[in-house]
C-alpha positions in Angstrom: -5.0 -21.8 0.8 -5.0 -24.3 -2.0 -2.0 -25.0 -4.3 -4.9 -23.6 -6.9 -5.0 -20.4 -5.2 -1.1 -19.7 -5.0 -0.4 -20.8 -8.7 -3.1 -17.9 -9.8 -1.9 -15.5 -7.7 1.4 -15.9 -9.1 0.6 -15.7 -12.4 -1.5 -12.4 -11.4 1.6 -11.1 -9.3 3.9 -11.9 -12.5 1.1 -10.1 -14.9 1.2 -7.1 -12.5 4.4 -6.9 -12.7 4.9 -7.2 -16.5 2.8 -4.3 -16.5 4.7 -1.9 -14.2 7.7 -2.8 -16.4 6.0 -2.2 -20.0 5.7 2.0 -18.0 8.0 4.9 -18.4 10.9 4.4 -16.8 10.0 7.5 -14.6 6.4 6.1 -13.5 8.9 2.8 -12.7 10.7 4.1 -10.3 7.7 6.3 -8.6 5.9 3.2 -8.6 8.5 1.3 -7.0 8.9 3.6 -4.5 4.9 4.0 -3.8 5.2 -0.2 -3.6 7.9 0.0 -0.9 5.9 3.0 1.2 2.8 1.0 0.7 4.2 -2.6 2.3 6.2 -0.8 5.2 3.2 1.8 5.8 0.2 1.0 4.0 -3.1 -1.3 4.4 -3.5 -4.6 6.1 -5.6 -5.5 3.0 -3.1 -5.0 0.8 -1.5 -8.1 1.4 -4.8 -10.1 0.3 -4.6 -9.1 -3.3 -3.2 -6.5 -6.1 -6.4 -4.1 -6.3 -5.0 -1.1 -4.6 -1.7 -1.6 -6.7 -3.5 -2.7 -9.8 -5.7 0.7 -9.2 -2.4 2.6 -9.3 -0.8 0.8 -12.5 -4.1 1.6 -14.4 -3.7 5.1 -13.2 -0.2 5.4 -14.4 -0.5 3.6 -17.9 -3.6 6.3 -17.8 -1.2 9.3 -17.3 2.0 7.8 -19.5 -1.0 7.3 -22.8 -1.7 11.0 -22.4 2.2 12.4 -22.1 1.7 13.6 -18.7 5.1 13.1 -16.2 4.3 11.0 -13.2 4.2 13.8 -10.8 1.9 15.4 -13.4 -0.3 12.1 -12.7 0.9 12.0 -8.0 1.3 15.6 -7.1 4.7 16.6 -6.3 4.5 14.7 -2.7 3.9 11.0 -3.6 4.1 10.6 0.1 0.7 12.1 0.4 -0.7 11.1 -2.5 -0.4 7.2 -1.1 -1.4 8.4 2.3 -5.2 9.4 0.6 -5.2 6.2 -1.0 -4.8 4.7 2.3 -6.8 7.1 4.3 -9.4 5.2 5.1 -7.8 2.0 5.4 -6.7 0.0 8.8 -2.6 -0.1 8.7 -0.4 -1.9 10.5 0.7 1.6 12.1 -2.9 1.9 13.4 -2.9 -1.7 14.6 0.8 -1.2 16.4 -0.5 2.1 17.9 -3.7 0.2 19.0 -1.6 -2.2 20.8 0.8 0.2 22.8 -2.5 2.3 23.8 -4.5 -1.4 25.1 -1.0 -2.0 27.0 -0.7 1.3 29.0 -4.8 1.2 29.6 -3.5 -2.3 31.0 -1.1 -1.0 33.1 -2.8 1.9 34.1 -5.9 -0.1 35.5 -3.4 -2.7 37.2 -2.3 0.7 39.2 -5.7 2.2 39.8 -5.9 -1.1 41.2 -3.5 -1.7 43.7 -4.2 1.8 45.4 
C-alpha cells in the first residue's frame, strides 16, 4: 500500500465520520453500535473500504431528512437488520467455522487411517 493510498483513506475515514456525527444523536448511537457488531461479526470486505458503512450513513441521513426514528429506518432488531446486510457476505465467523470443520475432517481421516 502506498503512503498515497493511506493518506486518502484517512481523509475518507475522517469524512465518514464527520458524517455519522452531523446525525441524530439517536441514529449516532444505533450506528455506533451497528459499527461495533459489524467489525466483531460482519464481512471480511469490510475492512477494504467504507461502502457497506457509507451505504448505512446514506440510509440514515435518508431516514433523519424525513423525521423518521432510527428504528423507524432498522426495524426494532438492529441485530438482524445488519445480519441481512451481511447475508451474503463471507465473515470471519464463516471463515473460523471453516477452519474448525477442515481440522476435525483432518483428524478424522488421520483415524480412518490408522485402523
Amino acid at each position: 500500500m502506498r503512503i498515497r493510498d493511506i493518506i486518502e483513506g484517512r481523509k475518507e475515514w475522517r469524512a465518514h465520520v464527520a458524517r455519522v456525527k452531523a446525525l441524530p444523536q439517536d441514529y449516532q448511537i444505533v450506528y455506533k453500535e451497528i459499527q461495533k457488531y459489524l467489525f466483531k461479526v460482519g464481512p471480511v470486505e469490510l475492512t477494504e473500504g467504507t461502502d457497506l458503512l457509507s451505504g448505512i450513513v446514506d440510509l440514515f441521513e435518508e431516514g433523519a431528512a424525513s423525521g423518521k426514528g432510527v428504528l423507524e429506518v432498522t426495524g426494532s432488531d438492529v441485530a438482524a437488520f445488519c445480519d441481512d446486510l451481511i447475508q451474503d457476505s463471507k465473515t470471519y465467523a464463516d471463515i473460523y467455522q471453516e477452519s474448525i470443520g477442515q481440522g476435525a475432517n483432518k483428524t478424522a481421516k488421520k483415524d480412518t487411517d490408522k485402523k
